[in-house]
C-alpha positions in Angstrom: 0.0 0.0 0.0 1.3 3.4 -0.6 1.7 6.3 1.4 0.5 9.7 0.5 2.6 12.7 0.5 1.0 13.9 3.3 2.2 11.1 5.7 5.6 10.8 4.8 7.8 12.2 6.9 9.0 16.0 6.0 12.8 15.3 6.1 14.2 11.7 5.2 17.1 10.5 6.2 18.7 11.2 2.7 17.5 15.4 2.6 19.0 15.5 5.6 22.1 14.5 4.8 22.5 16.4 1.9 21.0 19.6 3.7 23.5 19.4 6.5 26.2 20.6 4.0 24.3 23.7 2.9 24.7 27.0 4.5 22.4 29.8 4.2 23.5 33.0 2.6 22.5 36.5 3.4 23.2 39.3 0.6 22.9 42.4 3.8 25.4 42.4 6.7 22.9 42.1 9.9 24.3 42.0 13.4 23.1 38.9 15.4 23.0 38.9 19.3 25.3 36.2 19.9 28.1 34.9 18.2 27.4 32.2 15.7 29.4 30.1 13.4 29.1 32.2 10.8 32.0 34.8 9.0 31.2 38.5 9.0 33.0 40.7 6.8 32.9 43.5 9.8 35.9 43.3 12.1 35.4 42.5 15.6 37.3 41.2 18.2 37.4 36.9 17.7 40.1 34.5 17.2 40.9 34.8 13.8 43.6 38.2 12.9 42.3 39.9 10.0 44.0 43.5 9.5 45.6 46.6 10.8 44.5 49.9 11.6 46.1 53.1 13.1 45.2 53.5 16.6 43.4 56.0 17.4 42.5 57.8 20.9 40.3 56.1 23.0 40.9 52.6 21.5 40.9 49.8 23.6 45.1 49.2 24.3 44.8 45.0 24.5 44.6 45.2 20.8 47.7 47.4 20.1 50.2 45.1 18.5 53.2 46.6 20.4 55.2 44.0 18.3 55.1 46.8 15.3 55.3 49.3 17.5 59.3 48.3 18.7 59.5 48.1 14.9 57.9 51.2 13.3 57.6 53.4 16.2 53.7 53.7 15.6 50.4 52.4 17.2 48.3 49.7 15.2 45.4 48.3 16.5 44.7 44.5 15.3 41.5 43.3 13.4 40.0 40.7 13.8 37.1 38.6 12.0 34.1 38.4 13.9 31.7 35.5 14.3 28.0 36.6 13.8 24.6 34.5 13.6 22.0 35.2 11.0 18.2 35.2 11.7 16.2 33.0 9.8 12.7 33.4 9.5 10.1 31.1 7.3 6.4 32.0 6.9 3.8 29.5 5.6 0.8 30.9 4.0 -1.7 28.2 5.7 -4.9 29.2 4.2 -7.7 27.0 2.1 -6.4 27.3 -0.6 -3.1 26.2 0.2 -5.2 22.5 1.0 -5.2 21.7 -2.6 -3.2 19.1 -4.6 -1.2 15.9 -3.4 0.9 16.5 -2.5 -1.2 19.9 -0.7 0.5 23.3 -1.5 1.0 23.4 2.4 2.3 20.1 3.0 5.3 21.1 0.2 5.5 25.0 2.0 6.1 23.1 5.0 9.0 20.6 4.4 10.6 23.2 2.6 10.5 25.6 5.5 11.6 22.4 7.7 14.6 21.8 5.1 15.5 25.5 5.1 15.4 25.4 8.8 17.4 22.6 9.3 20.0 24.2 7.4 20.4 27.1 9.9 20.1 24.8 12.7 23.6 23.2 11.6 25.3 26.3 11.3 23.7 27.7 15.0 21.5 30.2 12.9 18.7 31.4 15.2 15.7 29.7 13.3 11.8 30.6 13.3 9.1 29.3 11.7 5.7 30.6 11.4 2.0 29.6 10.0 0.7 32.9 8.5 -2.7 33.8 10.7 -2.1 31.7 13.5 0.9 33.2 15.2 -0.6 35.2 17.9 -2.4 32.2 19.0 0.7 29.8 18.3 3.3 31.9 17.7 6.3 29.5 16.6 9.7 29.2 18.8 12.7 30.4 18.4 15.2 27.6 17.9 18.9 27.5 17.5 21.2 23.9 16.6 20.6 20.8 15.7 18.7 19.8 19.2 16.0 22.2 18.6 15.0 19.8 15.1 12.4 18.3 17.2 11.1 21.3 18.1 10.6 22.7 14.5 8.9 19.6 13.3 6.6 18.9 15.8 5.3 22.8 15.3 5.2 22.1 11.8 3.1 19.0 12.1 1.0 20.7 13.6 0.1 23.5 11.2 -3.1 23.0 9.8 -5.4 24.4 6.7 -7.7 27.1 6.9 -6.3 29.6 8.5 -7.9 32.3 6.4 -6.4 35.7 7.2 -5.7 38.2 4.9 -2.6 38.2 3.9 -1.3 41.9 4.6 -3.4 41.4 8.2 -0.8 38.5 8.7 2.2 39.6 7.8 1.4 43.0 9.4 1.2 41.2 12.8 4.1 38.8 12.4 6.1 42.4 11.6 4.8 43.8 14.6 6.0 41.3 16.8 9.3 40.2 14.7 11.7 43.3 13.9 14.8 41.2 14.0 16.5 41.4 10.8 17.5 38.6 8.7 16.4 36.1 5.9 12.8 36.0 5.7 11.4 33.7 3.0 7.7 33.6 2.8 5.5 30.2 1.1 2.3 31.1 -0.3 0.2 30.9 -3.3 -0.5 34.5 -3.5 -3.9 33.6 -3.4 -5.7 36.3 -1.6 -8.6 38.7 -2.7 -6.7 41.9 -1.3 -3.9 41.2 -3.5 0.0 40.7 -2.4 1.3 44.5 -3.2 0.5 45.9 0.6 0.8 42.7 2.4 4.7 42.4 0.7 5.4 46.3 2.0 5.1 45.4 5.2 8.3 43.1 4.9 10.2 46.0 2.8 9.5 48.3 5.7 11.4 45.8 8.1 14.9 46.0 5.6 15.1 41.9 5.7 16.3 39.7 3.1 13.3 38.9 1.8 12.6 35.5 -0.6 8.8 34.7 -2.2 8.8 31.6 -2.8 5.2 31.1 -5.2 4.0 27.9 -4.7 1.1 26.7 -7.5 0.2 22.6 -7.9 0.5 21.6 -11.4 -3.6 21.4 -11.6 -3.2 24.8 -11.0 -0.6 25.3 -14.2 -2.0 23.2 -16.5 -5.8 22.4 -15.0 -7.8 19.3 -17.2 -11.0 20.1 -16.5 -14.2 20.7 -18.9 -17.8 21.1 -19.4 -20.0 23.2 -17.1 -18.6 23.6 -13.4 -20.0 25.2 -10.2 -16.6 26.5 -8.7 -16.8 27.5 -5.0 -14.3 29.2 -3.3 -12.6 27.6 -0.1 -11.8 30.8 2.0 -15.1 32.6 1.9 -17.4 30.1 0.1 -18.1 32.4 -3.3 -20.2 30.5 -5.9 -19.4 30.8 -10.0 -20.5 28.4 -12.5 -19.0 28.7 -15.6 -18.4 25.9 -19.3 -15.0 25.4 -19.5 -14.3 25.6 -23.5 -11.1 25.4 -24.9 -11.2 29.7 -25.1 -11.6 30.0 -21.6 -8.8 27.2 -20.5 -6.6 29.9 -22.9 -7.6 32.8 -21.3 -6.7 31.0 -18.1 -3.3 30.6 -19.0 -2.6 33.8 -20.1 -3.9 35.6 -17.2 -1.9 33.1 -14.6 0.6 33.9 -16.6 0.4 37.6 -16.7 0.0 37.2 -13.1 3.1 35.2 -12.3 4.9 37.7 -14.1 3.2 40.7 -12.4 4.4 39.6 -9.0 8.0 38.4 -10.3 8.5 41.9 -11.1 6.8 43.4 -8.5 9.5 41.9 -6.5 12.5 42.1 -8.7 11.7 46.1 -8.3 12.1 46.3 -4.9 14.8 43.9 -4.3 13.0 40.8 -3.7 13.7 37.7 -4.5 11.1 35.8 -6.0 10.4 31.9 -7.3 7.2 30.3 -8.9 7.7 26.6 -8.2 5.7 24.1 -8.7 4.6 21.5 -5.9 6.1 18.3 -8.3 9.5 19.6 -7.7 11.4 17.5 -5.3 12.3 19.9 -2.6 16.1 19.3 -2.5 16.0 19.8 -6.0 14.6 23.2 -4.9 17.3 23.7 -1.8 20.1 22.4 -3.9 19.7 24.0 -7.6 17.2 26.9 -7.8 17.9 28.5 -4.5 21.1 28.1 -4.6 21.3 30.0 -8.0 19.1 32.3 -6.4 22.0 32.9 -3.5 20.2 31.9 -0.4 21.5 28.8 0.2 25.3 27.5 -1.0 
């Protein structure tokens, strides 16, 4: 007997092996609150020498390298590369619509957001992960190295459909409450009545690193459907009957289309990253190739 995609475990053995070899990347400095295993290009005052500088008055005097002072007869301080963590934050659209396909939109936003997670947990990246609508009510924790896997998967198993919020109502409270900086990559399928546009300011306004990752199932892409249909929707139970013809599955198309590429560039504008993928991708095909071309993870 098979197993559906929905009981299989988020991360096999196997992802997890090849995720624990990933790191992720952030294209801003930000400064963490503790020190992490991670390289900074700003100097601070760790194990490793970087560079010189003239001293200057008021600098601390253990850094003086009185070694080159005997030699030049002039104060340099010693530089050194700092260790910094990054903050990693996933949100999870978990709304109706997001209950659709096999396997469900959700079920593939949320082992991605467990194998992006896992990768900051190896490298002591302070890691949280949140379902869009209910994070006041279950807000998710804040985790940090590999003991803390546990943790993140039995939250995620735990995130259920049908948490219909608007989207710029979520994300507006997750900012309220979250104004760390980091990585922030956010799982949805865009589908929302409001529209994205003010929902994805809100992230903007907080200067993170922010990733869309647009999540469609291939019904969605490429639906095979026809004849006369009563569609209904799932979030707020609106009724349309329509006759799928061959015109209208065209029309379809080119208006997914058009609005794929509206919200591509509506990020590309304001220096988002942004990535329409479809729920038959294997998710370390995801991790490994497209975000990794994409420069989150390497």
């Amino acid at each position: 007997m098979s197993i559906s995609a929905s009981q299989q475990p988020l991360l096999s053995p196997q992802l997890l092996h090849q995720l624990e070899r990933l790191e992720l990347v952030s294209r801003k400095i930000f400064r963490g609150r503790m020190k992490g295993e991670r390289r900074s290009r700003r100097k601070g005052q760790s194990v490793e020498f970087a560079d010189f500088r003239n001293y200057v008055a008021g600098d601390d005097l253990r850094f003086i390298d009185w070694n080159l002072y005997a030699r030049m007869d002039r104060l340099f301080l010693k530089l050194f590369l700092e260790e910094e963590d990054l903050h990693f934050y996933a949100l999870i659209d978990a709304s109706s619509s997001m209950d659709f396909g096999d396997p469900t939109k959700l079920q593939f936003a949320k082992q991605l957001a467990a194998a992006l997670g896992f990768v900051g947990l190896c490298r002591a990246d302070r890691v949280k992960i949140e379902s869009l609508g209910a994070s006041r009510q279950r807000p998710g924790p804040v985790l940090r190295g590999r003991r803390s896997l546990w943790r993140m998967l039995e939250y995620l198993d735990g995130v259920e459909p049908g948490q219909n919020v608007p989207l710029d109502q979520a994300i507006k409270d997750f900012c309220l409450r979250n104004s760390g900086k980091g990585i922030l990559v956010l799982i949805t399928d865009l589908m929302d009545k409001g529209g994205y546009e003010h929902a994805l300011r809100f992230l903007l306004a907080q200067q993170m690193d922010v990733y869309l990752i647009h999540v469609l199932s291939p019904e969605e892409l490429d639906p095979d459907v026809k004849g006369d249909l009563k569609l209904v929707d799932c979030e707020d139970s609106d009724v349309a009957e329509i006759t799928v013809s061959r015109p209208l599955l065209q029309k379809y198309k080119q208006t997914l289309a058009a609005f794929i590429d509206g919200a591509r560039e509506f990020c590309t504008r304001r220096g988002m990253t942004y990535l329409m993928t479809s729920t038959e991708t294997p998710v370390e095909q995801l991790v490994s190739n497209y975000l990794r071309q994409r420069g989150l993870v390497r």
